[in-house]
C-alpha positions in Angstrom: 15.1 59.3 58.0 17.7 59.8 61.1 16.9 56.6 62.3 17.6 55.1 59.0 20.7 56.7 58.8 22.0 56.0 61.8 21.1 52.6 61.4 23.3 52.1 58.1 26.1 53.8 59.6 26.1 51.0 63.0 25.3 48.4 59.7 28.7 49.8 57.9 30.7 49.7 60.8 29.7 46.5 62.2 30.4 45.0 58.7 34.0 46.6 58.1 34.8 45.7 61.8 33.6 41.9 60.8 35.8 42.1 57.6 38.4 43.1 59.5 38.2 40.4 62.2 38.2 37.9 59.2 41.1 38.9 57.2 43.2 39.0 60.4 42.4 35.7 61.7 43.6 34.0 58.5 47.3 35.2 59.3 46.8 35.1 63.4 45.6 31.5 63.4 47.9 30.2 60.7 49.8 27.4 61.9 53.7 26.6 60.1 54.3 22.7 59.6 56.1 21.0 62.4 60.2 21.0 62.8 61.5 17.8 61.6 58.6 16.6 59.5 59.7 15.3 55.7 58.8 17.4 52.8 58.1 19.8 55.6 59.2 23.7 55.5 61.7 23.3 58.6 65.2 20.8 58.2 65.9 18.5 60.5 68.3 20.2 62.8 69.0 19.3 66.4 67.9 21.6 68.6 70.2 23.6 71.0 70.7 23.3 74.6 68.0 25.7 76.2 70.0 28.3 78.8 68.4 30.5 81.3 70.0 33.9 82.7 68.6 35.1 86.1 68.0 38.6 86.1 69.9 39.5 89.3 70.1 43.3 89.0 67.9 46.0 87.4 64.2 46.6 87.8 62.7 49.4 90.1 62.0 48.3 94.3 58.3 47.8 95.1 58.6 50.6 97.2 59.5 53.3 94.6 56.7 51.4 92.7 54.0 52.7 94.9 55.1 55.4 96.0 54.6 56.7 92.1 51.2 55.4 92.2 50.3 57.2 95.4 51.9 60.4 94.0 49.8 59.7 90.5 46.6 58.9 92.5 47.4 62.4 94.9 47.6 64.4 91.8 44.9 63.0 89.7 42.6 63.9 93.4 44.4 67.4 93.3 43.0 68.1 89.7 40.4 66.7 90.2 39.2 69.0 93.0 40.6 71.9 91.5 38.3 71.4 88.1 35.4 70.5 90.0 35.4 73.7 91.9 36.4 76.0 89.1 33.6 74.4 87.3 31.2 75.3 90.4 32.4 78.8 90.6 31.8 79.3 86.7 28.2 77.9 87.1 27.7 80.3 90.3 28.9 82.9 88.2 26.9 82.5 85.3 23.6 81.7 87.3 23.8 85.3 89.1 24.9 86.7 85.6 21.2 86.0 84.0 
């Protein structure tokens, strides 16, 4: 009976994932008519000159960049380490304990 169960509930999901997908894709691949076509949605308008700004200041220097991910990668190590070994102690702990 657990097997059935289980197998309905994957069923279920996979189906309401599926209807999902489908009513989704209906908006994401809609396409609107064409600029400039007759009887279309858009008026013929002339398009504006396209400009382009180059970004010249702002944004963070490569090296700051990794120097966060170093620091990020240290302290994720750090924790790491520090669970792992509480997590030994515990077990040693609990192993005399019995």
């Amino acid at each position: 009976m657990s097997r059935i169960r289980r197998l309905a509930i994957l069923l279920a999901g996979l189906a309401a994932a599926m209807l999902g997908s489908v009513a989704s894709a209906t908006d994401a691949f809609a396409w609107p008519d064409p600029p400039g076509q007759p009887g279309g949605v858009y008026p013929l308008l002339p398009t504006p000159p396209v400009v382009t700004h180059t970004v010249v200041t702002g944004g963070m220097p490569g090296w700051q960049i990794t120097l966060i991910a170093v620091g990020a990668a240290v302290l994720a190590a750090a924790i790491a380490v520090a669970l792992d070994r509480a997590w030994a102690a515990r077990r040693h702990v609990s192993a005399n304990a019995a």
